[in-house]
Structures are given as structure tokens and as C-alpha cells.
N, C-alpha and C positions, 0 to 999 in steps of 0.2 A: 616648226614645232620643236620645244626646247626636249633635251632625251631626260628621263627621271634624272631629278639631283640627288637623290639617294637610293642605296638600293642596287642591288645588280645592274649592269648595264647589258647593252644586248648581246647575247651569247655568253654571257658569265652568271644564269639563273645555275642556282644550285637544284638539289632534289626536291629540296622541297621549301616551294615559293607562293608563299599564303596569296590569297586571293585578293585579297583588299592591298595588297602592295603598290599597286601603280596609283591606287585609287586619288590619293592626293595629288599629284602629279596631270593624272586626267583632267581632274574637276578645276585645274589651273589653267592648263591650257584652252579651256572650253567655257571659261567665263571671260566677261567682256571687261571689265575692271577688279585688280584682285587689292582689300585695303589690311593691311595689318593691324590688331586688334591689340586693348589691354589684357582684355576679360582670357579669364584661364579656360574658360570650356566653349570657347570656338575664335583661336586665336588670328585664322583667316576668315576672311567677310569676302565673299564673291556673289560679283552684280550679274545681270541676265536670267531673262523667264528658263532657258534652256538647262541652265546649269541647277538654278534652284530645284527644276526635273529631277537631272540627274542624279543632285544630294538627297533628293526624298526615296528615289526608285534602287538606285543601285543598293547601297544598306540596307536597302528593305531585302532586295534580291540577296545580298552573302549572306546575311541572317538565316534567310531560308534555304540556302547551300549549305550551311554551318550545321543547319536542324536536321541534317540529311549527311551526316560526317562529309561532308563535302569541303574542305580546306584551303586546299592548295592547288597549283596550275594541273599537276601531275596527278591528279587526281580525277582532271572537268574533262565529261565529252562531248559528243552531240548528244549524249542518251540523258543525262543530266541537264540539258537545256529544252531534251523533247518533253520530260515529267515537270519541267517549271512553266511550256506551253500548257500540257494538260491539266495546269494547277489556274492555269488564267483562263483558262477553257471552261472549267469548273464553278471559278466565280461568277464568268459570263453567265453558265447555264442556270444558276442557282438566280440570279437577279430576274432572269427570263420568266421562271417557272413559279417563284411567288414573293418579289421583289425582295431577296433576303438584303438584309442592310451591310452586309459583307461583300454582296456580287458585285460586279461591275461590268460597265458594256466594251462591245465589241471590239470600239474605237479605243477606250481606254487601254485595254487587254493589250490590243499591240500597238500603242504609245508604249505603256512600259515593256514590252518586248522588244523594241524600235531602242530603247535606252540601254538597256542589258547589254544586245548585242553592237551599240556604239562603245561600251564600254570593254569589253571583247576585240571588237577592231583594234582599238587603239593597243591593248595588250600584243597583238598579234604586229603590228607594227612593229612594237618595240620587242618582241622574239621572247615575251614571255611565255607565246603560245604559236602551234606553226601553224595554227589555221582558227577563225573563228566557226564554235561549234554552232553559233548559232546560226551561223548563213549558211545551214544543210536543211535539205527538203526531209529529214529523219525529223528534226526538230518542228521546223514552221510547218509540216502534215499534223500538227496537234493542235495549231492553235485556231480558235474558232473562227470561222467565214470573215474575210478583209468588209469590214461597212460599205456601202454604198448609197449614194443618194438614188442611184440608176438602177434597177431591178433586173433591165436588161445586160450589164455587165458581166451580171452572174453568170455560173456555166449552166447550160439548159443541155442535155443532149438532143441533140433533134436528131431527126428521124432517119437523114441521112446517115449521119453518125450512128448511129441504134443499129441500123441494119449492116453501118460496112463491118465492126468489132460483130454484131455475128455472125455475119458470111464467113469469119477468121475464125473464130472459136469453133465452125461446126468445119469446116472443112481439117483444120487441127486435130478436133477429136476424133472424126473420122480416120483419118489418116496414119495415127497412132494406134486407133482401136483396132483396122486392119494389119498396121504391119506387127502388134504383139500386145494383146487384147487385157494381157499381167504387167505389162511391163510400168516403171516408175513412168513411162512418157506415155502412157494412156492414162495413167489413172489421174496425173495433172492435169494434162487435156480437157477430160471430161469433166474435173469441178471447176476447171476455170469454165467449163461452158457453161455447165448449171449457175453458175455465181454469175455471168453477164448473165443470163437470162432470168436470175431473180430479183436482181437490182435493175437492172435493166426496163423491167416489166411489170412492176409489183408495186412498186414507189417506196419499199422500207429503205429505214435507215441501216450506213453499214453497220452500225453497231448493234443496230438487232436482231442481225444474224451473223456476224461475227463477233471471236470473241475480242472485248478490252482488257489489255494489262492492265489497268490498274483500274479495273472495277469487279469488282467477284462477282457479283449478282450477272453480270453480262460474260457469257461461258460460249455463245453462238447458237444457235438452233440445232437442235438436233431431230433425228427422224420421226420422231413422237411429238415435233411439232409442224408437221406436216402432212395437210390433207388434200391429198391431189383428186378424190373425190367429189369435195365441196370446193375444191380449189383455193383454199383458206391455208393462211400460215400461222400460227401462235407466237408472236413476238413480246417481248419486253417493253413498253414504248417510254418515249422519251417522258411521260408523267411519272415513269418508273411502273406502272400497271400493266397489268397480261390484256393485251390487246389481240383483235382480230386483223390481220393486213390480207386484203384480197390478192391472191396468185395470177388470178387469169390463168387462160389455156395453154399460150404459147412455154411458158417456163415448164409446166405439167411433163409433156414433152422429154424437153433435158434431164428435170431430174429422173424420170423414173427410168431413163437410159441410165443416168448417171447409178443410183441404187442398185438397179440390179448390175451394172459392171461393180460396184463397191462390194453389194453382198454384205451390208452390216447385221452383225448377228443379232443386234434387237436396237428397241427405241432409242438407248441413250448415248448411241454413236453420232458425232455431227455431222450435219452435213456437208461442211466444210472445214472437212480436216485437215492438219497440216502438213506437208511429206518433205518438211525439212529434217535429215537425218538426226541430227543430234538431239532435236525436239522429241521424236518421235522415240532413240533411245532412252533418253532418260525419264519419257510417261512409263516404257516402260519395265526398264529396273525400279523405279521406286513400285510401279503396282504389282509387279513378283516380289518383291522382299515382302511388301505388306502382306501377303499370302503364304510367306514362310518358301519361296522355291528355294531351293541352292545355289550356290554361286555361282556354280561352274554351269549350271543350265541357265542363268542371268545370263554370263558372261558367251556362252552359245548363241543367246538368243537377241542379243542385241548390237552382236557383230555381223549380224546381216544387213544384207542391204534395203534400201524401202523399200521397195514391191514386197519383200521376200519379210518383211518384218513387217508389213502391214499386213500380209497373208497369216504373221504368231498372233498380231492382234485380232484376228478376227477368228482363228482356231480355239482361244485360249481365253475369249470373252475378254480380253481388255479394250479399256477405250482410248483411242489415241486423242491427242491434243486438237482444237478446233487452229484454223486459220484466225489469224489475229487483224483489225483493222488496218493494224501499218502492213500486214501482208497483204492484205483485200488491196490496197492503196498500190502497190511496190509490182502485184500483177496486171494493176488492170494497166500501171504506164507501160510495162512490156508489153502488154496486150495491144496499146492502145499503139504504140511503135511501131510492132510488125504490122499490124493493119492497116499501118499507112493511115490513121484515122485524121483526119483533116481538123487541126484543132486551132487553125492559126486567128479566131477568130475570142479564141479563149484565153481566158487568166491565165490559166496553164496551160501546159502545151500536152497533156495528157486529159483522157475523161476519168472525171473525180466520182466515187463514189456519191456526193450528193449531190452530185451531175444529172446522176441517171436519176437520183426523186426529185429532180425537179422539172425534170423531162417529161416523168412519166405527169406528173400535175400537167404541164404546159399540154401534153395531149390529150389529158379529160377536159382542161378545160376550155381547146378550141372545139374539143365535138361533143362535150356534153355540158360544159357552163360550172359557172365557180362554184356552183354544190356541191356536184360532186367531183369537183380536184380538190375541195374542202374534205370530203371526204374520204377520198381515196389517201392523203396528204395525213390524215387524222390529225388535223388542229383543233384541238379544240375552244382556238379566241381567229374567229373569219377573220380577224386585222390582218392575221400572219401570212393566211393567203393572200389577202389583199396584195399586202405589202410585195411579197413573191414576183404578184403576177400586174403590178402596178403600170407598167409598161404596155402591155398590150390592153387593159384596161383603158389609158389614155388613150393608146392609137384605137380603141374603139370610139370612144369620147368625140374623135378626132372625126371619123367617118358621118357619128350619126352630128354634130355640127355641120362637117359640109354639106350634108343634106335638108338641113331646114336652114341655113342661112343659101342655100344656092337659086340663082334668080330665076324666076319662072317663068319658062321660055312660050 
């Protein structure tokens, strides 16, 4: 590969190295014939289905870095390529949910993500960048589910798996809650238990009980949406309407363990908050200034540590920050780690959030039938389950054939 012919060369980028810099340079290297041209407004002509990709996707991609003051090298993160996942995510959902003429599917989504970060690489080669942002699990945890022709591919938690992540989480919170029942390492313990056991158990999505950065309407669930009663959750659902999602028994259990160690002063604390420190100071100095405190009791009150500051929030009625998706995502791989959870069988090597709902489907519907994992799933087009549960549908197919074509003995 030839290095840029104009342009900084490697280790002589200056501060600031606009992004489309290598771009010519790439789109040479990666086309199969390059022809020189009369015409003033595209003086190079390159041949190849790949490259012509690449000329349509990447400009489309720095335009939308550009629309986001987004520049230069010195400027791109992972975090920056995680919100251009969740931008392809978006299109995806939106085609999904009522074939908007802007959406696009799954497979396209990460084609052009698949171009972005080839164009990245090659950056990162030539030391305009020391790492491509896009080959981080911060980034590609946003972008929607890899297609598959295979249903079974997908991650399913089974049962196995179910039960070893909670032998781990209850023995954890146990453990914690004995040896210091306030401490910051109880009070994790016990929402990470409540959180495997409502995803776990329940079949919601994580985003309908945790909160999305970059959706305001999705804030996380909070304790007034929860009735362990009726055993019913109040979620947001993916139509975007206030939906009913069945709890079942066994989560019941955790959280109301979990609640009364939290002791939230009223309904609109979440149930899974976040107790990363700086999160949790800065909800809240901004919710004391709104309220007129002074500074110097701000500044008291936020140099303490988490137990000790979750203890001002809940003296003082304020409400802390919910746990965010990529937090829900970033606990359950440590979760799923110490637990030794056996994933070698999986896409990833961790259990995914919508692992466990399609878990909890796969167990309705070996013991109660595709109504109700339809239900439990809350689809509301049967294809989706269908398609979900495709795989074991066939190897049903598969059974009741071998039995009317088998000869009769």
C-alpha cells in the first residue's frame, strides 16, 4: 500500500487533521482501476462495486461528523462512532416499526458501519489515529442485532446460563449485605441482583428499564412503575406506548429485597440507579442550585462518597441518575465473567441484554407455545416471533415428519 502523497505522513499529523484528509488517498488504494478524468467535478474515475461503497458511505458519514462539530482526528472517539451506531440503529428501528422511507435494515446498517470503520483502519495504519474508534465494544454495543438467516445463532439465554449468573448475583449480594448492609458494595450487589432478575425473568427490553442517552422519553423505570402485587411492570414499549410487561414471582423476590435495602423516599426514584460517583455528583449539584442551596453546602454535600451521597439523596428527596443501557451492557459482561458463565457457544462471549428476552420467549414457548412467547415478547406482527423462534419451529417440523413418513413396523 502506497503511504498518502500529500499531506502529513506518519507521525508528522499536526493538531488539527481534518477528517476527510486520507479520504482520497484510501478510495485509491481500494479501487481496482483508477482512470484520470477531463471533467472538473470528479477528476478521478475509480472502478470496483467496493469502492463505489465506499465513495457513497464515507461522505455521507464526515457530513454527519461535520453536523456534530466533529472535524478533525483530534477530535473522534469511540463515543462519536457509538452515537453514529445509534444513528443506524434508529434508521433500522424506524423501517421496522412503520416502513419509514428513510429507515434501512439491519444488514445495510452494518454494511455501512463495516465501510466507516474500514476507513478508520486504514487511518490508524497510517498514524493519523492510534486506534480505530470503531473496533470498540463502547461503539458496536449500539448498533442493532448482526442479521442472520439462522435464528439459532442468536444469543438465547438458556437455562443453564439463567441459573449460574444467579447463583452469582445472590451469593454477591448476600455477601455484601452481611459484611456492610450501607456500604457502596451492597448497594451494587443488590441492583445488579434485581437487574439479572428482571431481565432475566420478565422478557423486557433493556431499554425499558434502563435509561438511553440519547432518548429523553426512556429515563428507566422507576418505583411507581412497579407492582409486585399484580406482579406487572409499566414499561415504555418499543411502539413507543405505555405497555404492561409480566414480572413473574421469582424477580418479586429481589427487588423488594432490593427496595427496602435502597429505602427510596417515593415513587420517582429508579430502580436502577446509577452509583457511578461523578454521575451521581453532578445530578446532584445541579438539583441543589435549582432549589437555591449554597455553595458551600453543594460543595459539602457532593464530596462525599456513594453510599454516603446516596444516603443526601434520599434524606434530601433528590433523585439520582438511572443506570444507562451501556451500563446495563458493561455489568452484566462483569457479571457474566465472574460467573464463569459458559458463553462459548455465543456471538459474544458475555450474556447480552437481549439475550435474556429471548430466553425468557424461548422458555414460554417450549412450555406454553408461540401464543404466549407472542405475548410474553409483546409483538405485535406473530412474523417476529416466528422469525425469533424459526429454528426450533423447523426442528419441530422435523419431528412431526419423521413420524408420518416413518415405516410401519
Amino acid at each position: 500500500m502506497a503511504p498518502p502523497a500529500d499531506g502529513p505522513h506518519p507521525g508528522e499529523t499536526t493538531g488539527e487533521t481534518p477528517l476527510d484528509e486520507p479520504l482520497s488517498d484510501f478510495l485509491d488504494a481500494k479501487a481496482k482501476t483508477i482512470e484520470e478524468t477531463d471533467s472538473d467535478e470528479d477528476e478521478t474515475q475509480r472502478s470496483g462495486n467496493y469502492v463505489q461503497a465506499l465513495e457513497r458511505v464515507i461522505p455521507d458519514w464526515l457530513e454527519w461528523m461535520v453536523c456534530r462539530s466533529v472535524t478533525t482526528f483530534e477530535k473522534l472517539d469511540s463515543r462519536d462512532l457509538a452515537r453514529y451506531a445509534g444513528h443506524l440503529a434508529r434508521r433500522v428501528n424506524a423501517r421496522r416499526a412503520n416502513g419509514d422511507t428513510e429507515g434501512i435494515t439491519a444488514a445495510t446498517a452494518w454494511n455501512y458501519y463495516s465501510l466507516v470503520s474500514a476507513y478508520l483502519h486504514y487511518c490508524q495504519q497510517w498514524e493519523y489515529i492510534a486506534e480505530n474508534p470503531a473496533d470498540t465494544d463502547r461503539a458496536k454495543d449500539e448498533m442493532p442485532d448482526r442479521p442472520t438467516t439462522d435464528s439459532g445463532q442468536q444469543q438465547f439465554w438458556s437455562e443453564q446460563q439463567r441459573e449460574t449468573i444467579v447463583s452469582h448475583v445472590d451469593g454477591r449480594a448476600y455477601d455484601a449485605i452481611d459484611a456492610d448492609p450501607q456500604s457502596r458494595e451492597a448497594l451494587t450487589a443488590a441492583r445488579d441482583r434485581a437487574l439479572v432478575y428482571v431481565i432475566g425473568f420478565s422478557g423486557v427490553r433493556g431499554a425499558e428499564v434502563l435509561a438511553a442517552s440519547r432518548d429523553d422519553r426512556r429515563t428507566g423505570i422507576t418505583w411507581a412503575d412497579v407492582d409486585t402485587d399484580q406482579e406487572v411492570l409499566t414499561v415504555l414499549g418499543k411502539s413507543q406506548k405505555i405497555e404492561k410487561a409480566p414480572l413473574t414471582d421469582r424477580p418479586v423476590r429481589a427487588l423488594t429485597r432490593w427496595q427496602t435495602l435502597l429505602d427510596p423516599p417515593g415513587g420517582a426514584w429508579p430502580v436502577f440507579p446509577s452509583f457511578h460517583l461523578a454521575s451521581l455528583r453532578d445530578a446532584a449539584r445541579s438539583q441543589l442550585q435549582d432549589r437555591g442551596v449554597n455553595h458551600e453546602t453543594i460543595d459539602e454535600i457532593t464530596s462525599l462518597g456513594t453510599a454516603e451521597l446516596v444516603g443526601a439523596f434520599r434524606e434530601r428527596e433528590l433523585t439520582p441518575p438511572a443506570l444507562t443501557t451501556e451500563g446495563g451492557r458493561y455489568t452484566l459482561k462483569k457479571l457474566s465473567q465472574a460467573a464463569a458463565v459458559d458463553c462459548s457457544g455465543d456471538s459474544k462471549n458475555y450474556l447480552t441484554l437481549h439475550g435474556a428476552r429471548r430466553g425468557v420467549g424461548e422458555a414460554y414457548y417450549d412450555e406454553a407455545g408461540f401464543s404466549d412467547a407472542q405475548r410474553v415478547l409483546r409483538h405485535e406482527d406473530p412474523s417476529t416471533t416466528s422469525k425469533m423462534y424459526a429454528h426450533k419451529e423447523a426442528s419441530e417440523l422435523s419431528d412431526v415428519g419423521s413420524e408420518i413418513f416413518s415405516p410401519e413396523e
